[in-house]
C-alpha positions as CSV (number, residue, x, y, z in Angstrom):
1,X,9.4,-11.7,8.3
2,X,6.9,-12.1,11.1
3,X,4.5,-14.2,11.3
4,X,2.6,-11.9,14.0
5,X,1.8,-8.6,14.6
6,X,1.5,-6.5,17.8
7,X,-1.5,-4.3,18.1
8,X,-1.1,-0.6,19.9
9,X,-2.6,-2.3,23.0
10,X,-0.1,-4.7,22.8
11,X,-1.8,-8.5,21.7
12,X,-0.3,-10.1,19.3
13,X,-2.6,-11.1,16.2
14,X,-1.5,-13.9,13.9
15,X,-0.4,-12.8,10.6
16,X,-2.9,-15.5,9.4
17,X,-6.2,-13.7,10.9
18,X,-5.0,-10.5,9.2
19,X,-4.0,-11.8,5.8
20,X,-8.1,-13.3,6.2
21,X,-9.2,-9.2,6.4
22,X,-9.4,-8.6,3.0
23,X,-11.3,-11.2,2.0
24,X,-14.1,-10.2,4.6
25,X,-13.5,-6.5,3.4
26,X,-14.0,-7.6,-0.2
27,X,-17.2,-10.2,0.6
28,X,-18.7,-7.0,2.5
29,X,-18.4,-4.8,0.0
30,X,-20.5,-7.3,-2.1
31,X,-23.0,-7.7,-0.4
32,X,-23.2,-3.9,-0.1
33,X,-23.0,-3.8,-4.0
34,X,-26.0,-6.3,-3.9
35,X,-28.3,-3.3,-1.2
36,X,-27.7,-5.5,2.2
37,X,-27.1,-3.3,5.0
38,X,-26.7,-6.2,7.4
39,X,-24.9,-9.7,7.7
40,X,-24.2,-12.2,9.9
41,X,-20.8,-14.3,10.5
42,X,-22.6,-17.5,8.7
43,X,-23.3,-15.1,6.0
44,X,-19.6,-14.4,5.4
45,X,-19.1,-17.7,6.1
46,X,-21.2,-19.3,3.7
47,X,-19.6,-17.3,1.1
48,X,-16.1,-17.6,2.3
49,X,-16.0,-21.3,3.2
50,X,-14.7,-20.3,6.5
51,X,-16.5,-21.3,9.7
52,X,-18.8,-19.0,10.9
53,X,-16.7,-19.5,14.1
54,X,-13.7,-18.6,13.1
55,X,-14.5,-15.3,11.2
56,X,-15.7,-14.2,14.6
57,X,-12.6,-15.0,16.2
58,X,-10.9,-13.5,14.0
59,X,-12.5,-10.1,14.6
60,X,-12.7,-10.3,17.8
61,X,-8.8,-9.5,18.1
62,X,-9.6,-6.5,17.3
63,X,-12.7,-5.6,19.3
64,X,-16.6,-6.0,18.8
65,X,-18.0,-5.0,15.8
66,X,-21.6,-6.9,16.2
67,X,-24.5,-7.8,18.5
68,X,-25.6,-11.5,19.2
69,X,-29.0,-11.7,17.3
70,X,-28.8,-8.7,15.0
71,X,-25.4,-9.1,13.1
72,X,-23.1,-6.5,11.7
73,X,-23.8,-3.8,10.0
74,X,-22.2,-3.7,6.7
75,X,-20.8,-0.1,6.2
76,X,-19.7,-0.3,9.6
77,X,-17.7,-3.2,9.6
78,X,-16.4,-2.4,6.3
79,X,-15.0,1.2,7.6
80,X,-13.5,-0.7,10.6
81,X,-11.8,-2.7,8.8
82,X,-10.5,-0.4,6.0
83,X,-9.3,1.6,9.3
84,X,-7.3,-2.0,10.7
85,X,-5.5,-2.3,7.8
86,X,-4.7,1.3,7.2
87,X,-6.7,1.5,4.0
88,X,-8.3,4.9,5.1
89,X,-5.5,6.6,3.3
90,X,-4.0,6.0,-0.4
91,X,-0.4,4.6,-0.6
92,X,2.1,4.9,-3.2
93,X,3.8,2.1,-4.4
94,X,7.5,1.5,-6.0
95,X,7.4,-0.9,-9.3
96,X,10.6,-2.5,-9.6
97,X,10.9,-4.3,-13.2
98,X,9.3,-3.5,-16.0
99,X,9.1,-6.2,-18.3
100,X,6.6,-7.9,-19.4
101,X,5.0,-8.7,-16.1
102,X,6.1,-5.0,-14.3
103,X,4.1,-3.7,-17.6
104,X,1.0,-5.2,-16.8
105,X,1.4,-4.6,-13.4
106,X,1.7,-0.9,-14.3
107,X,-1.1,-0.7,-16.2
108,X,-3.6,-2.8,-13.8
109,X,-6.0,-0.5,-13.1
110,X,-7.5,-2.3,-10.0
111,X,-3.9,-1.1,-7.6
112,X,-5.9,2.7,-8.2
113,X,-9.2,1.6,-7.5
114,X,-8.0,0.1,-3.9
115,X,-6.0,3.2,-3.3
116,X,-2.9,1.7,-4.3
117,X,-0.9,4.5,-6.9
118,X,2.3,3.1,-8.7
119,X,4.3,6.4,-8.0
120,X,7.6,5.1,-9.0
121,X,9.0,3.0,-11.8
122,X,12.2,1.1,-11.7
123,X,14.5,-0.7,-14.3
124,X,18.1,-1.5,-15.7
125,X,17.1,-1.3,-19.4
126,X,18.5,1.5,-21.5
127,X,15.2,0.7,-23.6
128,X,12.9,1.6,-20.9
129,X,14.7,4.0,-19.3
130,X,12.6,7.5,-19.7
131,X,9.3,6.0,-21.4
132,X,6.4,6.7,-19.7
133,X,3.5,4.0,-18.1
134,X,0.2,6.1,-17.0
135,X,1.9,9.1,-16.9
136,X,5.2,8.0,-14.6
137,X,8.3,8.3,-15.7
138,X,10.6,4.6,-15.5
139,X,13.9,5.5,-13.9
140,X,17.2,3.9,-14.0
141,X,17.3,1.3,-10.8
142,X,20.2,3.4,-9.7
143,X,17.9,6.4,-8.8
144,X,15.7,4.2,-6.6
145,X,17.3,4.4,-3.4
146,X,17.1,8.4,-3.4
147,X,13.6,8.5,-5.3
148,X,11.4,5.9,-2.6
149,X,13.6,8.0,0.1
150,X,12.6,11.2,-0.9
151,X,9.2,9.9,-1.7
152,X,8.6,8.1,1.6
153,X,7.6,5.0,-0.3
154,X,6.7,2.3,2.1
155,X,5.4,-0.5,-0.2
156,X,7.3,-1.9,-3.5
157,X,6.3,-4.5,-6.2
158,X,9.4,-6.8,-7.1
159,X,9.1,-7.8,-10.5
160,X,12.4,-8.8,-11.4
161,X,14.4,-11.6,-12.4
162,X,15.6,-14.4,-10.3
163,X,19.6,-13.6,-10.3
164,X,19.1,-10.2,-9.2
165,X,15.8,-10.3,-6.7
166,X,17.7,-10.3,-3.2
167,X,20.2,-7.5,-4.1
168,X,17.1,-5.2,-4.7
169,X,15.2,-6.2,-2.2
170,X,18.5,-5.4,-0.1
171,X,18.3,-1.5,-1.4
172,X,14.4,-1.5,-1.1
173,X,14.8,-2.2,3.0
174,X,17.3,0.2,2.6
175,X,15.5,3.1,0.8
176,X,12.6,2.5,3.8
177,X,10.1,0.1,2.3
178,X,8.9,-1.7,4.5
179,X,5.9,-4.3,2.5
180,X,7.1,-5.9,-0.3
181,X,5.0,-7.5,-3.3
182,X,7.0,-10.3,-4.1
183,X,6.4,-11.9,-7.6
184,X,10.4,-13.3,-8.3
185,X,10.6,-17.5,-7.3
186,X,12.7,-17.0,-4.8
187,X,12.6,-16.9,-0.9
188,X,14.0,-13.4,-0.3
189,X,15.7,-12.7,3.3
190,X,14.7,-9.4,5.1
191,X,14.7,-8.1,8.2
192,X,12.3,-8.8,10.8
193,X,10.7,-5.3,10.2
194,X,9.9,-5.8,6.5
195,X,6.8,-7.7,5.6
196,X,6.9,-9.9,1.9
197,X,3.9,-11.7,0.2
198,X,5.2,-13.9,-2.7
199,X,3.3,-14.3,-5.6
200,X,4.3,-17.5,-7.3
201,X,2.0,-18.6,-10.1
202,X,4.0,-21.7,-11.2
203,X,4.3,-22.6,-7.5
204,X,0.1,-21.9,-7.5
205,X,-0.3,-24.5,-10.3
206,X,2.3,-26.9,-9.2
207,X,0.3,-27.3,-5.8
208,X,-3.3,-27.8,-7.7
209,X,-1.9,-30.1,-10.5
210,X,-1.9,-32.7,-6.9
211,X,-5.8,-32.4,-6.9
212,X,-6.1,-32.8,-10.5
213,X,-6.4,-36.5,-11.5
214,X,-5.5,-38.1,-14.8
């Protein structure tokens, strides 16, 4: 899993800077929610708690979106960004595990809103094989290879249980998915190709339970 990524002109951006995109995408699309047509970096940074600095060095591996003394303008930097991290265009996503958690997932309506669409719906359960979430079809996890191939599925949501987590994420990389929405506790191993956020809310709590005296 890097920890970099090479742009089409060749620099290398730090996987940090790009995972800080959304948040500027999502804090401009606020403001533009609130009528602003224009912001500034100590704007964003006043809202972010990031320093107005470092929000311009972080755009600026990517190329000038501003002027010194008149800011940004909001649509614009918004569509550049969207563009950066290929949000122009809507992706389907793979849902692998549909319990509890996978269910939820399924039915979040927020992935549709961002242009997220859970296309695909994976499980072992004879119970939950053939029911329907939204309108999609859960298969049996033995179909998944061929269905995310066929499909040209790029992105997956792991859902799964602990035991079983690296031996699907093993036929994900090898059905062609290449981001992976990690929510199993466990440090999967991929190639360096394949991109995985975890999402660990016990791990989440375990860290803030430090700042929280008795």
């Amino acid at each position: 899993m890097a920890d970099s990524i090479s742009l089409k002109n060749g620099k290398i951006v730090p996987d940090i800077v790009v995972s800080r995109l959304p948040l500027y995408l999502r804090s401009l699309a606020r403001l533009q929610e609130e009528g602003k047509e224009v912001t500034s970096s100590q704007e964003l940074a006043t809202r972010l708690g990031f320093s107005s600095a470092q929000i311009r060095k972080d755009l600026s591996h990517f190329g000038e979106f501003g002027k010194q003394g008149t800011g940004y303008n909001i649509a614009f930097l918004k569509e550049q960004l969207k563009a950066i991290l290929n949000l122009d265009t809507a992706w389907d996503v793979a849902l692998v595990g549909v319990g509890d958690l996978g269910h939820a997932l399924a039915h979040y309506g927020r992935f549709a809103d961002k242009g997220f669409y859970i296309a695909a719906l994976f499980d072992n359960d004879p119970a939950k094989i053939g029911t329907e979430i939204n309108g999609v079809t859960v298969q049996h996890i033995d179909e998944m290879v061929d269905t995310i191939k066929n499909a040209n599925i790029r992105i997956a949501i792991l859902a799964v249980p602990v035991k079983v987590a690296q031996q699907t994420v093993e036929k994900l990389v090898e059905a062609g998915v290449r981001a992976i929405l990690n929510y199993a506790p466990i440090t999967l191993s991929v190639p360096p190709e394949v991109k995985v956020q975890n999402i660990d809310p016990i791990a989440h709590l375990q860290k803030m339970t430090y700042y929280c005296k008795r």
